[in-house]
C-alpha positions as CSV (number, residue, x, y, z in Angstrom):
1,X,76.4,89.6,124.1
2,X,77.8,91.3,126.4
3,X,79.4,88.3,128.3
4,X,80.7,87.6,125.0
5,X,82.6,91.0,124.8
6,X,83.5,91.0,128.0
7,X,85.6,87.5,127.6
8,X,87.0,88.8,124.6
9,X,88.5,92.1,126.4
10,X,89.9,89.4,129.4
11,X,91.6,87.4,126.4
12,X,92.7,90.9,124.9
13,X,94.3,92.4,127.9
14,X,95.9,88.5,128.9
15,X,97.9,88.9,125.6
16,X,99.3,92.0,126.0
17,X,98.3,95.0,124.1
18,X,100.1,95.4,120.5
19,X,102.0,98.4,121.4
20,X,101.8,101.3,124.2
21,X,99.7,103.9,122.7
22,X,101.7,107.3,122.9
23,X,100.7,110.1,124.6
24,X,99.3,113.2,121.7
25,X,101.3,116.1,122.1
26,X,99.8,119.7,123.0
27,X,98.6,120.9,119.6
28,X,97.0,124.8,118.4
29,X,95.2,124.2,115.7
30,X,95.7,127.3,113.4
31,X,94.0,126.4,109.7
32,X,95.3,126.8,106.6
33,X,93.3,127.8,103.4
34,X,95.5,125.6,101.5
35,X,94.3,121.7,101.1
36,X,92.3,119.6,99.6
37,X,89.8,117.8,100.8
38,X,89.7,114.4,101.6
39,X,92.2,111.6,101.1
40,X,90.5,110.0,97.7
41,X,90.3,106.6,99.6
42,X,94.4,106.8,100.0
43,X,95.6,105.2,103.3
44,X,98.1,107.1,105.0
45,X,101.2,105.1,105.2
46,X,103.7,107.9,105.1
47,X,105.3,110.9,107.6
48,X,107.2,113.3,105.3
49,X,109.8,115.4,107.1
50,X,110.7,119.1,106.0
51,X,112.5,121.9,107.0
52,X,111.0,125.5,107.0
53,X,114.3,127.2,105.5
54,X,113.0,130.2,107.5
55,X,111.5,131.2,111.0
56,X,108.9,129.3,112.7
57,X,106.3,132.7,112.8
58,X,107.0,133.1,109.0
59,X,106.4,129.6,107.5
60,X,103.1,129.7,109.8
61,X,102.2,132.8,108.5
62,X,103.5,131.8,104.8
63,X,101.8,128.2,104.5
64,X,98.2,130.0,105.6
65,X,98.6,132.4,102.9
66,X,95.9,131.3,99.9
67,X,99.1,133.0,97.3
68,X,101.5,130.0,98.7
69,X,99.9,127.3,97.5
70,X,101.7,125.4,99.9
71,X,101.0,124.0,103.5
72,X,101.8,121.6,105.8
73,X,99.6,119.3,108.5
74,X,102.3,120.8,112.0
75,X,104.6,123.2,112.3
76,X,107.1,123.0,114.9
77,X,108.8,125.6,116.7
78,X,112.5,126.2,116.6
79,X,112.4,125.5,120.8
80,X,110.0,123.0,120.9
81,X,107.6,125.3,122.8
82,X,104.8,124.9,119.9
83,X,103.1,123.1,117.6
84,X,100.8,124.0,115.3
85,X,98.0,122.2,113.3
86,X,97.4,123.8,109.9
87,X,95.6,121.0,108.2
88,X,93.8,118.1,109.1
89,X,95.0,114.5,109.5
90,X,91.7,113.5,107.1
91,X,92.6,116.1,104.4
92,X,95.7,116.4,102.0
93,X,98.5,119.2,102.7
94,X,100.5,120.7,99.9
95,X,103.6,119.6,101.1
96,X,105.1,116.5,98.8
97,X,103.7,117.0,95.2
98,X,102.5,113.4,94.4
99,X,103.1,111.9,97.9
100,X,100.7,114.2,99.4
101,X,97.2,111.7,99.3
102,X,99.1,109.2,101.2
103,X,101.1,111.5,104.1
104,X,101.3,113.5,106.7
105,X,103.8,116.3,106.2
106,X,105.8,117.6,108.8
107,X,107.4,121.3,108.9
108,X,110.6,121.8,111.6
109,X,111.3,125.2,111.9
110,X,115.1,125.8,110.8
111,X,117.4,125.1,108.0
112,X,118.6,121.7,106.5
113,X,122.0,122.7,105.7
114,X,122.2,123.6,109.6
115,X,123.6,121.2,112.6
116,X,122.2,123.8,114.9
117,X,118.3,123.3,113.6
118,X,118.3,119.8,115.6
119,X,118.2,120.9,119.3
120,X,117.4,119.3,122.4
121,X,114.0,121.3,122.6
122,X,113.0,120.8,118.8
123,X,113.2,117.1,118.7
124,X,111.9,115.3,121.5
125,X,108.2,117.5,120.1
126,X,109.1,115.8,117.0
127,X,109.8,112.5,118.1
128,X,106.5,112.3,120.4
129,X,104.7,114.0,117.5
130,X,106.1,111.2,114.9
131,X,105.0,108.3,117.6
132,X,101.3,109.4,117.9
133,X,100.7,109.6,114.4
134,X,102.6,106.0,113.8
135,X,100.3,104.7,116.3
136,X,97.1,106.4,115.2
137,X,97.5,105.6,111.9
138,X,99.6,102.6,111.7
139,X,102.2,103.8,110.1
140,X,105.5,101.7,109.9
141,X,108.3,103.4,112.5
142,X,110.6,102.6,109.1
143,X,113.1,104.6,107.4
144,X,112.9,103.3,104.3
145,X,116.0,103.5,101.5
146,X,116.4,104.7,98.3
147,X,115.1,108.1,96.3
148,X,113.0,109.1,93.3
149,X,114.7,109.5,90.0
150,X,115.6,112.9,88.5
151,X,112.4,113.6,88.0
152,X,108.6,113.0,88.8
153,X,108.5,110.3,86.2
154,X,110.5,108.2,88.2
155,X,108.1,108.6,91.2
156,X,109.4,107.4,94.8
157,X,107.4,104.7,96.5
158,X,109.0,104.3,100.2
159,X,106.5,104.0,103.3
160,X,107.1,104.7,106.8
161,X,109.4,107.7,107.6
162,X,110.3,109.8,104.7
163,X,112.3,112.8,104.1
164,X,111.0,115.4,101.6
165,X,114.7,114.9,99.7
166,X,113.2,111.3,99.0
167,X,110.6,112.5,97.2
168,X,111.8,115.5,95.3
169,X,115.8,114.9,95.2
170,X,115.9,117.3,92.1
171,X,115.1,120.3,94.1
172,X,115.1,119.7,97.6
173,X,117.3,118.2,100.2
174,X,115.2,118.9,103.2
175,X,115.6,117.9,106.5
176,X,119.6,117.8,105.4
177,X,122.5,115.9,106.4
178,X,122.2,117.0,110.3
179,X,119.6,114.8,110.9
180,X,119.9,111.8,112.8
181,X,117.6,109.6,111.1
182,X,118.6,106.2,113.4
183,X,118.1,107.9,116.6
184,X,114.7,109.3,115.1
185,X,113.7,105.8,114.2
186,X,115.0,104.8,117.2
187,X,113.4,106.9,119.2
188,X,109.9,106.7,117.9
189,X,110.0,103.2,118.2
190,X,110.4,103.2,121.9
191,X,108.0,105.8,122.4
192,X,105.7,103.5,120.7
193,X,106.8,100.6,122.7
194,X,108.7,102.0,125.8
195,X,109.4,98.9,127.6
196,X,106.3,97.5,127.2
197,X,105.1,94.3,125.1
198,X,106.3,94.0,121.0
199,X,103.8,91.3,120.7
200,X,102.0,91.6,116.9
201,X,98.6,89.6,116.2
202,X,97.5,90.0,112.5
203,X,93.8,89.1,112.1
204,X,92.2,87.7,108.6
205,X,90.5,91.2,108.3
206,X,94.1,93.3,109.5
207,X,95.4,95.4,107.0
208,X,98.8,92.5,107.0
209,X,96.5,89.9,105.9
210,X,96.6,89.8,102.3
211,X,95.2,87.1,99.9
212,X,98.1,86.5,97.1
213,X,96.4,83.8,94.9
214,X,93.1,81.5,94.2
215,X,90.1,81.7,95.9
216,X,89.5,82.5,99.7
217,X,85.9,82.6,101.0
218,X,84.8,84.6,104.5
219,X,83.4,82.2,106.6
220,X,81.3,83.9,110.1
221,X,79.4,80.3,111.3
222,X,82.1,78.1,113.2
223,X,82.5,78.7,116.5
224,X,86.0,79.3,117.8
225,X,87.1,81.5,115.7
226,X,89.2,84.5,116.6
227,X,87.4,88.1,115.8
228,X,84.2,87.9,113.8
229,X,85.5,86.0,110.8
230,X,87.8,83.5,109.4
231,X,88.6,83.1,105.6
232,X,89.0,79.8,104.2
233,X,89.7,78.0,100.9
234,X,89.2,74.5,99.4
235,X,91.9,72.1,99.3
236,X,93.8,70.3,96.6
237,X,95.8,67.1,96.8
238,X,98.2,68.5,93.4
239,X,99.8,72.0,93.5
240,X,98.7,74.9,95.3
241,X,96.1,77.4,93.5
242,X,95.6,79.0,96.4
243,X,97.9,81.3,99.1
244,X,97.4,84.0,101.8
245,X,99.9,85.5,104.3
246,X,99.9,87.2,107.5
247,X,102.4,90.3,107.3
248,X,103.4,91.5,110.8
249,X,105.2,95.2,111.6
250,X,108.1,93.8,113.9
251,X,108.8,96.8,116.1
252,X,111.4,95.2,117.5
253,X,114.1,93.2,116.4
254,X,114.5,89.7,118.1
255,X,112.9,86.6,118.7
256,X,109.3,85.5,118.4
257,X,107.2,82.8,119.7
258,X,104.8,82.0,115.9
259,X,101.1,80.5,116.9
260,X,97.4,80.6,114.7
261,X,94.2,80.5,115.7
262,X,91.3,78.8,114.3
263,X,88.0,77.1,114.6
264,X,87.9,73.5,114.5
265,X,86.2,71.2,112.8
266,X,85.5,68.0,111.0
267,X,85.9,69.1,107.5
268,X,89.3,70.8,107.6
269,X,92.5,70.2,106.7
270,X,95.0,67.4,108.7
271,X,97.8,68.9,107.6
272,X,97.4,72.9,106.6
273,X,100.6,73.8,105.1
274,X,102.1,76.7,106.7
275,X,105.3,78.4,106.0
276,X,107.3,81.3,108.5
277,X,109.9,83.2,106.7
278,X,112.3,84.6,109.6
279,X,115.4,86.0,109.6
280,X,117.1,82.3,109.3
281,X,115.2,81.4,106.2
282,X,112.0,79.5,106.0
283,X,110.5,76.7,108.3
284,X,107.6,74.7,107.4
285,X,104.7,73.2,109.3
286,X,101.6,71.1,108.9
287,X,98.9,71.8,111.1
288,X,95.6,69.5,111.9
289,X,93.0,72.1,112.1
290,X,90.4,69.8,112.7
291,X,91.5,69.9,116.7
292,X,92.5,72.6,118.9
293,X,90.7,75.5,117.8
294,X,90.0,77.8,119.9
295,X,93.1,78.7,121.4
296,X,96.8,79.7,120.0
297,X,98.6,76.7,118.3
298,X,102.5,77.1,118.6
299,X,104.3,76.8,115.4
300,X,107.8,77.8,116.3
301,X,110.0,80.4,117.7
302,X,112.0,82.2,115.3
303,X,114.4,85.4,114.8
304,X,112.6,88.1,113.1
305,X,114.2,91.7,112.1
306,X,112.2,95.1,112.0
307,X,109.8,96.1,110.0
308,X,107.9,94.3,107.5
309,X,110.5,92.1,105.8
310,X,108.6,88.6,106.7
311,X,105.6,87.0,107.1
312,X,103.7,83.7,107.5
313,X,102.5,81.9,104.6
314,X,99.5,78.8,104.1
315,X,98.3,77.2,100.9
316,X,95.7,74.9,100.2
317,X,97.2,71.7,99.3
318,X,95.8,70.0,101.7
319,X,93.8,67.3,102.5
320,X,91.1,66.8,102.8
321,X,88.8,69.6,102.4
322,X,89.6,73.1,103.0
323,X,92.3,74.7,104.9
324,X,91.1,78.2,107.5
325,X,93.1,81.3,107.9
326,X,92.3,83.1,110.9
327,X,94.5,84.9,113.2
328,X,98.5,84.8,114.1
329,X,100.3,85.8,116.7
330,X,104.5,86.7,117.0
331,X,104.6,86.6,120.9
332,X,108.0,88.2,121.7
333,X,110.2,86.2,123.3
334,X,113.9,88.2,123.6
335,X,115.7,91.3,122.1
336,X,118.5,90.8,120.4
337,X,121.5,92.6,120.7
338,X,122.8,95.6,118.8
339,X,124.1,94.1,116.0
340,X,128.0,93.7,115.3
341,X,130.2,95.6,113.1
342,X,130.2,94.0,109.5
343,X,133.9,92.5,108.1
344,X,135.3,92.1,105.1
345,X,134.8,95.9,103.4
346,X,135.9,96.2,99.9
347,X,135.4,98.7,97.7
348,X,136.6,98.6,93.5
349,X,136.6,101.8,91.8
350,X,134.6,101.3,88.9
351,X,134.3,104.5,87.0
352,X,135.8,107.9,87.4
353,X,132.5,108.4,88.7
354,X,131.6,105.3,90.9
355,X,132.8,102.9,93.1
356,X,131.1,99.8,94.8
357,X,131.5,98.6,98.1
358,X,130.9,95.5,99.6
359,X,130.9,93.7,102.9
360,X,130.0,90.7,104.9
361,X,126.6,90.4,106.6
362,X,126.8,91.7,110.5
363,X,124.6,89.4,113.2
364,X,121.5,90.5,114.0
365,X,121.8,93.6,111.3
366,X,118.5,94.9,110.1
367,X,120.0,96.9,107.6
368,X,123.4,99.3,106.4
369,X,124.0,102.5,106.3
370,X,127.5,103.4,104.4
371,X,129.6,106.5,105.3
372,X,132.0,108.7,102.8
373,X,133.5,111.7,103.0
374,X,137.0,113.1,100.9
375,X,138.9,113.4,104.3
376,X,139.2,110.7,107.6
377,X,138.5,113.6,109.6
378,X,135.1,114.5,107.8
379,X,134.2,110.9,108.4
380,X,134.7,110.5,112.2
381,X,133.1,114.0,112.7
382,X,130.1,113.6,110.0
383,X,131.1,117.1,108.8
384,X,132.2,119.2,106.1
385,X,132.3,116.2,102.8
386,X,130.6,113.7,105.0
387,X,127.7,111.9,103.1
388,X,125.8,108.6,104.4
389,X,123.4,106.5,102.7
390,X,121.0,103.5,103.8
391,X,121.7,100.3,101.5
392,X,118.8,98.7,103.3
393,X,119.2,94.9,103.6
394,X,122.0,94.8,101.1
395,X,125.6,94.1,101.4
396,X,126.7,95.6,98.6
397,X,126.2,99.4,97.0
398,X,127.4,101.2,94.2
399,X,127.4,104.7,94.7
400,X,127.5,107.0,91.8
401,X,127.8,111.0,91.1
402,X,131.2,110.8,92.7
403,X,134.5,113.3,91.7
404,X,137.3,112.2,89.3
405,X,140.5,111.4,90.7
406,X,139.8,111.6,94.0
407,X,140.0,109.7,97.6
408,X,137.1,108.5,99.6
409,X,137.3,107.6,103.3
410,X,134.6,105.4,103.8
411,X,132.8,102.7,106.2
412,X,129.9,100.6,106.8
413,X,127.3,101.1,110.0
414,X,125.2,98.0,110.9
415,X,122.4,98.7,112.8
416,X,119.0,97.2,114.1
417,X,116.4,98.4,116.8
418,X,119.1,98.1,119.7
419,X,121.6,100.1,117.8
420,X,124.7,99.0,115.7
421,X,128.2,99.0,115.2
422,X,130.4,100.6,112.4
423,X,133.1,98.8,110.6
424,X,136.1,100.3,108.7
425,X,138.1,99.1,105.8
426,X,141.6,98.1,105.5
427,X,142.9,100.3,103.3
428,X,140.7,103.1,104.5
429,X,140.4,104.8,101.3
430,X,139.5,104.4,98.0
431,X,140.6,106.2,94.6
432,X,138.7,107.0,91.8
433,X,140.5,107.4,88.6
434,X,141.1,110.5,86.1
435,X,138.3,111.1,83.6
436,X,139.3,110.3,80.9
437,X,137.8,107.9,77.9
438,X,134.9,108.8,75.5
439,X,131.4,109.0,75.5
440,X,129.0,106.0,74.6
441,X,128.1,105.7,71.2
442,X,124.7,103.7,70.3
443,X,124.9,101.2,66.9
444,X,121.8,99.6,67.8
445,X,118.5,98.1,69.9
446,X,117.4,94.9,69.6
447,X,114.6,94.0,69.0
448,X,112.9,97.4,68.3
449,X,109.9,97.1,69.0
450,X,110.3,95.6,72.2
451,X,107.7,93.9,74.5
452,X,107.6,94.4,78.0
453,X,109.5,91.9,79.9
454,X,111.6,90.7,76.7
455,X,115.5,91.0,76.7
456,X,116.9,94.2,75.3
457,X,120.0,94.0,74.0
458,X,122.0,97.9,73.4
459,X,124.9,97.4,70.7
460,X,127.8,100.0,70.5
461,X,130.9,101.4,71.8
462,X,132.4,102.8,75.2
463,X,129.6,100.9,77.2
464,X,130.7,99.7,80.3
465,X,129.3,101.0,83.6
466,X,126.5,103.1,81.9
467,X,123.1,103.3,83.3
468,X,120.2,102.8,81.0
469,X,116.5,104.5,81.2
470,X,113.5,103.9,78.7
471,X,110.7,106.5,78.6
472,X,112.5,107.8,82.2
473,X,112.0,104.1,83.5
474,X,115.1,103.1,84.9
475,X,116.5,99.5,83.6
476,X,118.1,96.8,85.7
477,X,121.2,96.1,83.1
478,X,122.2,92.0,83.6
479,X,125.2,91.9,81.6
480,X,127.2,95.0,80.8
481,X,130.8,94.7,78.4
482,X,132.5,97.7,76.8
483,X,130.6,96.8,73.5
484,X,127.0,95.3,74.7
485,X,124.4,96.2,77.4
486,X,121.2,93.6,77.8
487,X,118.2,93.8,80.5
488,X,115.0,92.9,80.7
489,X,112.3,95.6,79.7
490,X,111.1,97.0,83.4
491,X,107.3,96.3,83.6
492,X,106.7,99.9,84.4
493,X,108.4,101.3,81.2
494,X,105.7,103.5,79.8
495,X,104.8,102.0,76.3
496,X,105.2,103.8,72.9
497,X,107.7,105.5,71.5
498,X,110.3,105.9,74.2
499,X,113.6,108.1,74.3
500,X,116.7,105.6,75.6
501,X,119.3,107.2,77.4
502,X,122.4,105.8,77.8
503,X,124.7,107.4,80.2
504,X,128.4,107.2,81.8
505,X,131.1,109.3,83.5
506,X,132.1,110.3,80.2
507,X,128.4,111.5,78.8
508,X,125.1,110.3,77.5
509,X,124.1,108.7,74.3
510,X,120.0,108.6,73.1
511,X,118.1,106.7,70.7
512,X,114.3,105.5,70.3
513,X,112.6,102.6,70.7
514,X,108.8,101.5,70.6
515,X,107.2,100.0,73.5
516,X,104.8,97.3,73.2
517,X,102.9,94.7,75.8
518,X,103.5,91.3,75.5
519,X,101.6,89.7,73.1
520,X,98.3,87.5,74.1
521,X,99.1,84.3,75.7
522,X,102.5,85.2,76.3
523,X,103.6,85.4,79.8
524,X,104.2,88.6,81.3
525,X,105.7,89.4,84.9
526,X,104.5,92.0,86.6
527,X,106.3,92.1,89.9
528,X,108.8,90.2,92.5
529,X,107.7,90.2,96.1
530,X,110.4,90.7,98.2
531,X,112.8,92.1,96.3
532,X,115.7,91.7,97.6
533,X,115.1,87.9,98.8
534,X,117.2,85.2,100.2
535,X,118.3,81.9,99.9
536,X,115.3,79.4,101.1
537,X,113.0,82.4,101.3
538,X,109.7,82.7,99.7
539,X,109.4,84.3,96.4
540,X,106.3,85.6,95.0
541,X,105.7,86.2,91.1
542,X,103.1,88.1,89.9
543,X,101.8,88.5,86.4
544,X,99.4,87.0,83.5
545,X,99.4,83.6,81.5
546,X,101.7,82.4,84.2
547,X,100.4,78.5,84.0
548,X,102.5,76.1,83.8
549,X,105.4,78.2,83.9
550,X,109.2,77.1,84.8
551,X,111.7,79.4,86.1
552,X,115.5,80.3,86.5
553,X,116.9,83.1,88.2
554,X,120.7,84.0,87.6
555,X,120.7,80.3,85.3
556,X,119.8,78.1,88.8
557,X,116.5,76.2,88.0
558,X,113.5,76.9,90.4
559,X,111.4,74.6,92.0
560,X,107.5,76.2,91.4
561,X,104.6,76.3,92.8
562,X,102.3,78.1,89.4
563,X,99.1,79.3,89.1
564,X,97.3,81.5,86.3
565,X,98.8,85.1,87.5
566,X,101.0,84.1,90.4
567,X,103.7,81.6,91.0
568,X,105.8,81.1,94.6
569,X,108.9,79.5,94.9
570,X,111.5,79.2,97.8
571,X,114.8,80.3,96.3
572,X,117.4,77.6,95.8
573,X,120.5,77.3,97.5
574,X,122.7,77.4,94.4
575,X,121.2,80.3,92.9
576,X,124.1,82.6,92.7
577,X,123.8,85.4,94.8
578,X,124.2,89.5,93.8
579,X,122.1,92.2,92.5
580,X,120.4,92.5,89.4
581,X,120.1,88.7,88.8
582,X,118.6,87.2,85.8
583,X,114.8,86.1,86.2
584,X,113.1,83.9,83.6
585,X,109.6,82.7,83.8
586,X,109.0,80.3,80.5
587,X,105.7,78.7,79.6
588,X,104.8,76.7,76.1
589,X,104.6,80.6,74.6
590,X,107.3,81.9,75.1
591,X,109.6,83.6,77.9
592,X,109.3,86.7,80.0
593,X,112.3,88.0,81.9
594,X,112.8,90.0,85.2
595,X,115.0,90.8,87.8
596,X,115.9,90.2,91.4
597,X,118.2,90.8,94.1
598,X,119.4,87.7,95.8
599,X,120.9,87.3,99.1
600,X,122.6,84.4,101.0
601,X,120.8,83.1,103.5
602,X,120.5,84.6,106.8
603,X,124.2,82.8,108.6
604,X,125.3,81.9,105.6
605,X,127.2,84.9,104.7
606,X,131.1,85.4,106.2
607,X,131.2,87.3,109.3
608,X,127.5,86.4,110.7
609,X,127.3,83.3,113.0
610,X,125.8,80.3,111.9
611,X,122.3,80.9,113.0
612,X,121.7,84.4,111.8
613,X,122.1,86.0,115.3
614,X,121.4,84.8,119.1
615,X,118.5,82.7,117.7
616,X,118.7,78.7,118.9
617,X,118.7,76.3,115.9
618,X,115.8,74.1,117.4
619,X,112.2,75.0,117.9
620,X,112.5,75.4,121.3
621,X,114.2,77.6,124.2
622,X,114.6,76.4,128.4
623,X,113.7,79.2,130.4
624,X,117.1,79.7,131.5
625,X,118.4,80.0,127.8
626,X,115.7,82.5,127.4
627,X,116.9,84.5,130.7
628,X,120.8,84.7,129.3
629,X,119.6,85.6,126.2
630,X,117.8,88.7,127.6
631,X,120.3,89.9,129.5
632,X,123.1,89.4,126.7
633,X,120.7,91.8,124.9
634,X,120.4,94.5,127.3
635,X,123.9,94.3,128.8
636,X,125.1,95.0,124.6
637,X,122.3,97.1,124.3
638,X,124.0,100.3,123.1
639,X,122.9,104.1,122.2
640,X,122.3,104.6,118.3
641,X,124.7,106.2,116.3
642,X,125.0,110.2,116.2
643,X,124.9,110.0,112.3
644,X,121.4,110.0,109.6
């Protein structure tokens, strides 16, 4: 046995270690009365970051009082000098209402509304901090988008790095414009991986292994298997009934070498179906298990952005008897370089109140951040007006809340692990107009009741542009006019009787309407996984009675892959792209509808190069390819931008 181990650690330490574990800062521990214990069987998969609003010494002294009912897990000093531990990791701090099972919560002694908070001496504690506890806990080095509604009934849901204005925007806006949330994400991540290897393997028993559909059975017996288990699953010559995936972290943006591992043998499949989806798209293989186990069995090299955003896929139609998910590797190959400044901004004033911008996808972008403020000099200096927010992997946002009648200098920041670029409009402003018009006026819902899933439809007057909630559940509105507002009923729309709010610029209109599940044997969806997807990526449906089911999104018919409760698709090329599209999922019963985000493909978009990035458009690299590649990447490797 011990031979045995031994050999394993050899093979361990020949692949490279997953990432450099960081170094855990100096720490007093000072408790706090104020917890509770236990996480409840939550996994942490969250950082929240706060500001104290006060003096290091006082919120100390404050969260340990029993009166405060508040506390947090550190406190950091204004300096950097200390930090203190008031909780522990394993128990819950008062810090984040209902986010507090599933995070860590971080105090920073200062002020949000302060540029002076963010020193030299407080952050680099809080970056190392922030590193440790993403690698001790494996949490994602992610800032993810996007914030709660206006109010808890609209709960927040992001993981990774989260700011306590995320999860409680009605009343708090902590840690405040100042902070530089790239160069925090940026700098965690290469404290977690300071030059050292990005290589990710995802076991069968890893928490980004995940069973999606059918019937996957734990095997321990065969003998070249990686770890102490392998899952596997019968195969089936007609559709698949059965799917799993391999989710990796990608801590850096670039390419990867794809291989799986598993044990051989006579019974399984010739030709295991497995699927990547990369930053290109998706590329398919078929794979003869029933030789080289053992070992790692190249796929392919692909581009992969940060984060969680992709994945590798295998089903079970197969032949001919089952089909073994094991282990996979993404074996870094290159970094890509920071990625370019997107083209083609536009922005159309839509309401006196709102105005949506759009661009072209940038190469090698991970995400967007967009930039406004009422002044050009506000934006170049991020003061004063200045406001920024991250549109994820969008390129397109509609940002609401805005002033009447008034100018907005704007632009759009692409960024990835290496950094990013901004790019500015032509013209670089954008008016909205007066306010002026009348409020919405409601004439009536159809139908009412309404099932979950089934097409609403919101007759009346002075309609378009509003924003629609049921029982505080926001709605995704697919086709808006003046006169008419219809969306599918959001899954998560509480059922009952429910107040509908219908708002614009010019005020808010309310009626009622009861909420009801679908009916038995009607199909119901309960979720799209990812959401936003792309052209030829992998879709995943979720819901019940799902057999047999076709489906359209945005009108485009759907080639399907169906089970009982889950159905996978990769996403035609004519679907039309754009937010909110039209999803319909129709069995002999009837027809449920959802939404989606759809993107081009990765390339396909104006103003990104054919292949998505510096990635080749074959399978395979020569070395010297590789070695221009890597030093295109670090000679455009540039500093990350001095803006959140």
């Amino acid at each position: 046995m011990r031979t045995i181990h031994a050999l394993l650690l050899l093979f361990a330490l020949a692949c490279g270690p997953l990432a450099s574990q960081p170094a855990q800062p100096a720490i007093i521990w000072d408790p706090s009365p104020n917890y509770t214990s236990g996480r409840g069987g939550t996994t942490i998969d969250s950082i929240v970051i706060h500001t104290t609003e006060g003096s290091y010494a006082g919120a100390v002294s404050w969260l340990k009082n029993p009166s405060a009912g508040a506390s947090a897990h550190y406190v950091i000093k204004e300096d950097g000098s200390e930090i203190k531990q008031l909780v522990a990791n394993s128990n819950q701090a008062w810090h984040a209402t209902y986010y507090n099972a599933r995070s860590i919560g971080i105090e920073c002694a200062g002020f949000a509304n302060q540029a002076s908070t963010w020193t030299q001496g407080i952050l680099p504690k809080l970056y190392d901090l922030v590193a440790w506890l993403c690698y001790t806990y494996n949490v994602q080095a992610v800032h993810p988008s996007g914030t709660a509604g206006s109010s808890s009934a609209q709960p927040y849901t992001g993981v990774g790095l989260v700011g306590h204005y995320q999860i409680q925007p009605w009343n708090r806006s902590d840690p405040g414009p100042y902070f530089d949330w790239n160069a925090f994400v940026a700098q965690v991540n290469s404290r977690l991986n300071p030059g050292g290897s990005n290589d990710v393997i995802v076991d069968n028993v890893d928490p980004g292994f995940k069973v999606n559909s059918g019937s996957w059975s734990t095997g321990t017996s065969a003998s070249g298997r990686y770890g102490a288990d392998y899952r596997f699953a019968g195969s089936t010559t007609g559709a698949p009934s059965a799917e799993c995936e391999w989710r990796p972290n990608i801590l850096t943006t670039g390419t990867y070498e794809v291989s799986v591992y598993y044990p051989a043998g006579t019974n399984r499949a010739i030709d295991a179906p497995f699927s990547v989806s990369h930053a290109n798209g998706s590329s398919a293989y078929a794979v003869n298990q029933q030789i080289n186990g053992g070992g790692w069995v190249v796929l392919g090299t692909h581009p992969f952005f940060s984060g969680t955003r992709h994945a590798l896929f295998l089903r079970n139609n197969a032949s001919p008897s089952v089909v073994l998910a094991d282990a996979v590797r993404f074996r870094f190959i290159s970094a890509a370089p920071a990625a370019s400044a997107p083209g083609g901004l536009s922005a159309t004033a839509l309401s006196p109140t709102s105005i949506r911008f759009d661009w072209n996808w940038a190469t090698w972008a991970d995400g967007y951040w967009i930039d406004i403020a009422t002044s050009a000099s506000d934006l170049s200096s991020q003061t004063g007006s200045f406001q920024n927010f991250n549109a994820g992997a969008s390129n397109t946002y509609t940002w609401n809340g805005l002033t009447p009648n008034t100018s907005y200098f704007w632009r759009v920041y692409a960024v990835n692990t290496q950094g990013g670029n901004h790019g500015y409009p032509t013209p670089a402003s954008v008016t909205t107009p007066p306010n002026s018009g009348s409020a919405p006026v409601l004439a009536s819902l159809s139908p009412n009741p309404a099932a979950l899933n089934a097409l609403l439809t919101i007759n009346g007057t002075n309609l378009l542009g509003a924003t629609v909630t049921v029982g505080g559940q926001a709605q995704v509105v697919t086709s808006s006019s003046a006169t008419q507002l219809v969306m599918p009923l959001h899954p998560a729309t509480p059922l009952g009787a429910q107040a509908v709010v219908v708002s614009t610029s010019q005020g808010t209109a309310g009626s009622s309407l009861t909420v009801t599940a679908p009916a038995a044997g009607l199909p119901a969806v309960n979720g799209v996984n990812p959401d936003p997807v792309r052209h030829a990526e992998l879709l995943t449906i979720s819901g019940t009675d799902l057999s047999g089911a076709s489906v359209t999104i945005g009108g485009a018919a759907q080639t399907v892959a169906a089970g009982t409760n889950t159905i996978t698709l990769n996403v035609a090329p004519g679907t039309p792209p754009g937010t909110g599209r039209l999803l319909a999922v129709t069995t002999g019963a009837g027809t449920a509808y959802a939404t989606v985000d759809v993107l081009p493909a990765w390339g396909s978009g104006s103003g990104a190069s054919d292949t998505g990035g510096a990635c080749s458009t074959t399978e395979s690299r020569s070395l010297a390819g590789l070695g221009i590649a890597l030093l295109l990447a670090l000679a455009l490797r540039r500093k990350v931008r001095k803006a959140p």
